[in-house]
SEKEVO-231706 format. One line per field, with one value per atom (N, C-alpha, C, O, CB): residue number from 1; x, y, z; atom name. Coordinates in steps of 0.05 Angstrom, whole numbers, plus 5000, padded with zeros to 4 digits. Glycine has a CB too. Layout:
N
num	NUM/...
X	X/...
Y	Y/...
Z	Z/...
atome	CA/...
This chain:
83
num	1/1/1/1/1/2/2/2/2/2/3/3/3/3/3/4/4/4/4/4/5/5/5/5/5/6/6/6/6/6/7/7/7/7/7/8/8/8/8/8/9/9/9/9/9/10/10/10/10/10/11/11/11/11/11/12/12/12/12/12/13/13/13/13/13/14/14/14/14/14/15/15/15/15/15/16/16/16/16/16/17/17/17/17/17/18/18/18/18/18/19/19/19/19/19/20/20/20/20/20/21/21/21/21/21/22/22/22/22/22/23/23/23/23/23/24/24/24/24/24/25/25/25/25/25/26/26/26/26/26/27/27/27/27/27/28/28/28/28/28/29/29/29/29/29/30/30/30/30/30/31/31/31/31/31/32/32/32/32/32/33/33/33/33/33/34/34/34/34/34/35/35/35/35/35/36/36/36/36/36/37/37/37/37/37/38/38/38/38/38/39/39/39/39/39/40/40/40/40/40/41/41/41/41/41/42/42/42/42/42/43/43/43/43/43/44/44/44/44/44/45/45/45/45/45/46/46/46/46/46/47/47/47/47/47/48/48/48/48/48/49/49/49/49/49/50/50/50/50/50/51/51/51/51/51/52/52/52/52/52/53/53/53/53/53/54/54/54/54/54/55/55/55/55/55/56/56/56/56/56/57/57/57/57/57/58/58/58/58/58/59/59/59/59/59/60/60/60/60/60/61/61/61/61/61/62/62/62/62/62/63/63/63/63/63/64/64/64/64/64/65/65/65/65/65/66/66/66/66/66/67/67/67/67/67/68/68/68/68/68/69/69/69/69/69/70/70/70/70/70/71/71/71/71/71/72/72/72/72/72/73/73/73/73/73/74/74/74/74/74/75/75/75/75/75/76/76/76/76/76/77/77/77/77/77/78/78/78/78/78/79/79/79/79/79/80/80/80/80/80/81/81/81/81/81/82/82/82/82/82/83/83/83/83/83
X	3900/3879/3889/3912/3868/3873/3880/3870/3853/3871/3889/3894/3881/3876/3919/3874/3857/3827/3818/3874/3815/3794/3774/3753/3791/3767/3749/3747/3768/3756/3721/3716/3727/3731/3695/3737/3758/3732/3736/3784/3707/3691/3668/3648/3680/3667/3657/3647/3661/3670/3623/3610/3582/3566/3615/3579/3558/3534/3537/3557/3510/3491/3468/3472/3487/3449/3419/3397/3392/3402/3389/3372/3339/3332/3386/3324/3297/3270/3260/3290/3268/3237/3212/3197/3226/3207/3185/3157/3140/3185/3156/3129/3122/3102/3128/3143/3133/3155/3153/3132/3169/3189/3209/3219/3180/3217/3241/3267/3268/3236/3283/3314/3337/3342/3316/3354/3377/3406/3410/3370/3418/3442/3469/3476/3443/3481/3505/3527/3525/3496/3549/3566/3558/3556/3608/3554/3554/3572/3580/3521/3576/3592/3566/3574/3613/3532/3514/3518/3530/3498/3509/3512/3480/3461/3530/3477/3459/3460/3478/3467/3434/3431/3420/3424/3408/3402/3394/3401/3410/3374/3397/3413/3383/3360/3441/3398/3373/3393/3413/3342/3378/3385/3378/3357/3367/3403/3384/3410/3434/3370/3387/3406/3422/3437/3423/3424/3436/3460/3475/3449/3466/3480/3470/3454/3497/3480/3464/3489/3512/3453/3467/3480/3464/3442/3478/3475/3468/3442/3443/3497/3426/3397/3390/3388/3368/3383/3379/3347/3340/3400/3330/3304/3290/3285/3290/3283/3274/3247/3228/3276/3241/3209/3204/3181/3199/3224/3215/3238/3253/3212/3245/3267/3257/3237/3268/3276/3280/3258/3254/3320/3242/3223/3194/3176/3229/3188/3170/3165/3141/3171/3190/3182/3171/3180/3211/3145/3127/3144/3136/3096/3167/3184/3194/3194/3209/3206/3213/3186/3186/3235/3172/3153/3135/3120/3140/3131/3092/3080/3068/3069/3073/3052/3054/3073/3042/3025/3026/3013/2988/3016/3029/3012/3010/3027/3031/2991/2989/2994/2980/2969/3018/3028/3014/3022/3057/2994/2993/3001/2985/2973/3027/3035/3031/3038/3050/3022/3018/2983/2971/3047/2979/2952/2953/2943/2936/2962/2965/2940/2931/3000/2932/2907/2885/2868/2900/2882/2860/2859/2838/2860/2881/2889/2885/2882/2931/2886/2882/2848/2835/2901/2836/2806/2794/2774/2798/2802/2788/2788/2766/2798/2814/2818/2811/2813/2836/2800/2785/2753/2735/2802/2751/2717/2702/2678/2704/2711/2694/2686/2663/2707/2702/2707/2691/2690/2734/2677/2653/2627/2615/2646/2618/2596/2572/2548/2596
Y	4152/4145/4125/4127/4170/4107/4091/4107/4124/4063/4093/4102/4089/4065/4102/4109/4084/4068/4052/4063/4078/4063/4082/4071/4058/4104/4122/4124/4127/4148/4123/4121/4138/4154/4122/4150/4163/4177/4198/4136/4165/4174/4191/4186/4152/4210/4228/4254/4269/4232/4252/4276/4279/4262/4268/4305/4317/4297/4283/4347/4298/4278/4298/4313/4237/4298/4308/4282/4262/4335/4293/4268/4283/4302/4264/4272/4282/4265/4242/4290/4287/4269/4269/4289/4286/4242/4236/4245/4246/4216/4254/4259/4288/4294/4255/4306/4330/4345/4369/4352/4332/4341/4358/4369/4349/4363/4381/4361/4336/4383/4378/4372/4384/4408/4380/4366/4384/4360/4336/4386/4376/4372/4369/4390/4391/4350/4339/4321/4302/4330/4326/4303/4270/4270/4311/4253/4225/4208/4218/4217/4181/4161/4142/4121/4150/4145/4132/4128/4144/4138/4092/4100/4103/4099/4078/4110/4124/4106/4088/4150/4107/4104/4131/4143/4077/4136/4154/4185/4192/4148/4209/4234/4256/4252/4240/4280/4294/4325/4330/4287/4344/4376/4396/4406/4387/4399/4431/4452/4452/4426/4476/4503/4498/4516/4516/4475/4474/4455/4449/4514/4448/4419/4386/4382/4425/4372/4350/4330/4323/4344/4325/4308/4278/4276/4323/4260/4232/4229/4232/4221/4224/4231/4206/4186/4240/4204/4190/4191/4211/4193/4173/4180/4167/4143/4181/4188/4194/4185/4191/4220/4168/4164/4191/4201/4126/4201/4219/4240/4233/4200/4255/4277/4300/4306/4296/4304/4330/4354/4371/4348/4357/4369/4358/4374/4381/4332/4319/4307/4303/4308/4294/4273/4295/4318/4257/4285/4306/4310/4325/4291/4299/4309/4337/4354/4292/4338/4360/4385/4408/4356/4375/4396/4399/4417/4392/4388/4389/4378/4368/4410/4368/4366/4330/4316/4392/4323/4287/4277/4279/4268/4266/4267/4239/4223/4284/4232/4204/4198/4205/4194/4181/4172/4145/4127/4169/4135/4111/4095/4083/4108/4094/4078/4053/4036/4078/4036/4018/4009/3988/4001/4032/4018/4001/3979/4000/4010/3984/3990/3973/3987/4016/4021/4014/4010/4046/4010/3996/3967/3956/4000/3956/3926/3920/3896/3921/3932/3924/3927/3906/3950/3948/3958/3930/3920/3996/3920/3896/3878/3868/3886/3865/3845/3841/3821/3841/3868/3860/3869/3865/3887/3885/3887/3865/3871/3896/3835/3814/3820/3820/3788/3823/3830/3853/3854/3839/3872/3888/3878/3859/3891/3892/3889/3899/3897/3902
Z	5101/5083/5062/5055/5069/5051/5035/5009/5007/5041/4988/4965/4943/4944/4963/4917/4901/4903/4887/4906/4929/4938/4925/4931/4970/4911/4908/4876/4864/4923/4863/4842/4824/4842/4842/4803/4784/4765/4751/4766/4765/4740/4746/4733/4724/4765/4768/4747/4733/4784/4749/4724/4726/4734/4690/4715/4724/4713/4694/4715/4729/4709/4719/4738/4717/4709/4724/4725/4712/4703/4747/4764/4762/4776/4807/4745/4750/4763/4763/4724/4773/4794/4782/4779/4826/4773/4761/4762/4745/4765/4791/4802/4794/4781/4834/4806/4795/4764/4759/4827/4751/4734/4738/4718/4717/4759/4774/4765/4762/4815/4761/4748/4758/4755/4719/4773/4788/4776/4779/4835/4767/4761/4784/4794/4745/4790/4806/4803/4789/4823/4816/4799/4816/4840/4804/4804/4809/4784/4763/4811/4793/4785/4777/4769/4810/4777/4759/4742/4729/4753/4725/4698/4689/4704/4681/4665/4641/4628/4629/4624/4609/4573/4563/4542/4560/4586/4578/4584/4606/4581/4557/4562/4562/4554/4532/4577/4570/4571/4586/4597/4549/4546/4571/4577/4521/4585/4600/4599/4605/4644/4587/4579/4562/4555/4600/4550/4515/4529/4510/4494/4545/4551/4561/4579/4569/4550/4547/4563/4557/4511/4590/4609/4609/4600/4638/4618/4627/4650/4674/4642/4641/4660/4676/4662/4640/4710/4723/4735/4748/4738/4730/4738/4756/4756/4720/4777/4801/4809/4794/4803/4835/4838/4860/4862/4854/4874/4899/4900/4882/4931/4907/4910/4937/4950/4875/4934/4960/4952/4969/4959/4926/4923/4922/4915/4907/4928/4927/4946/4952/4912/4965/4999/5009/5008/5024/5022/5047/5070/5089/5061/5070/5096/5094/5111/5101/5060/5058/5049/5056/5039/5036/5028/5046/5041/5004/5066/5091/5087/5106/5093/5056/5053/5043/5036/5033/5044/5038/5018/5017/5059/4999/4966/4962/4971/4934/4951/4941/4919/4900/4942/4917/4894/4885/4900/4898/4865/4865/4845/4831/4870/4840/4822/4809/4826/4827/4782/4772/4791/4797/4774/4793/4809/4832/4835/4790/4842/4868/4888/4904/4889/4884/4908/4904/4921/4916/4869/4856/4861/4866/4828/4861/4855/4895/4901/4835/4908/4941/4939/4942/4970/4936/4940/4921/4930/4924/4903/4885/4898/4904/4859/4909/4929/4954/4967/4932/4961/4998/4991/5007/5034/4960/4964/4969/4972/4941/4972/4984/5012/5020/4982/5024/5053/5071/5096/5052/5050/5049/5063/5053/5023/5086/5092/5067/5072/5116
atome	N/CA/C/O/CB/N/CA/C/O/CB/N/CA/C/O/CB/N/CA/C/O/CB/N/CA/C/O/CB/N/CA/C/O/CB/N/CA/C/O/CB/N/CA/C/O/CB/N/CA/C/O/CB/N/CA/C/O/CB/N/CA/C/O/CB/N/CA/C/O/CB/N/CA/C/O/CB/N/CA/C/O/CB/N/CA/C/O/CB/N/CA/C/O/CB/N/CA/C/O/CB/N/CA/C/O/CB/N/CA/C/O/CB/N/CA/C/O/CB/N/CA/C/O/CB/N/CA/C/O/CB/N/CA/C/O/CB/N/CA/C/O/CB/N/CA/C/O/CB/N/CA/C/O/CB/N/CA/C/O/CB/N/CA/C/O/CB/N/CA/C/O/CB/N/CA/C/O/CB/N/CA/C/O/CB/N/CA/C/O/CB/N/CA/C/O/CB/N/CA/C/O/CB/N/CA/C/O/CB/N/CA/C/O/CB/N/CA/C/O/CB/N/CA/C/O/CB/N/CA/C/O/CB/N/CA/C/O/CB/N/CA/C/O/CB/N/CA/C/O/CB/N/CA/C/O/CB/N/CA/C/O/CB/N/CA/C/O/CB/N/CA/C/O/CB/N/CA/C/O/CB/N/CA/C/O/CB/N/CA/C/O/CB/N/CA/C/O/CB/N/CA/C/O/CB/N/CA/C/O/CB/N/CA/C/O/CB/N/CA/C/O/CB/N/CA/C/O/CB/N/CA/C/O/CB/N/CA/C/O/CB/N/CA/C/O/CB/N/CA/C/O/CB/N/CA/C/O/CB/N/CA/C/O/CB/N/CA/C/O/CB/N/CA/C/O/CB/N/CA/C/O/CB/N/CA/C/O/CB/N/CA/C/O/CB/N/CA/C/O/CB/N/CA/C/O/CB/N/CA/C/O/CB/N/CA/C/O/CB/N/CA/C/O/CB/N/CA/C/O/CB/N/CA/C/O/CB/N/CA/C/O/CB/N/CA/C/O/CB/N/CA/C/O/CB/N/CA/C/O/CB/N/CA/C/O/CB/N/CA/C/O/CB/N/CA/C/O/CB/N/CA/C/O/CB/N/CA/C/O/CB/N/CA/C/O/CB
């Protein structure tokens, strides 16, 4: 194995998923600005559009996310196109 090739700055950070507010804590080499409190320790917070509790692969089920309006902004642009 080569030596030296693997990051040195490993630490815990928590990663939260935007969609539904679920928070799981893991070590990563991410960087932060931003920090957030859980159970009275305050880690480096990474934020999430989808997570292992939110992709319909993992949960069954299929949710519509419509972010910044984009489903509004398509339906405006083809309502010409309307019979």
């Amino acid at each position: 194995m080569q030596k030296d090739i693997h990051p040195s700055n490993y630490r815990l950070v928590a990663f939260k998923d935007m969609s539904n507010e679920d928070v799981f804590i893991t070590k990563s080499t991410a960087e932060s600005k931003e920090t957030i409190t859980v159970d009275g320790e305050e880690y480096p917070l990474i934020k999430l559009e989808i997570s292992r509790t939110s992709h319909p692969f993992y949960t069954g089920k299929t949710k519509l996310i419509d972010t910044a309006g984009r489903i509004d902004k398509f339906k405006n642009k083809y309502k010409k196109f309307q019979k």
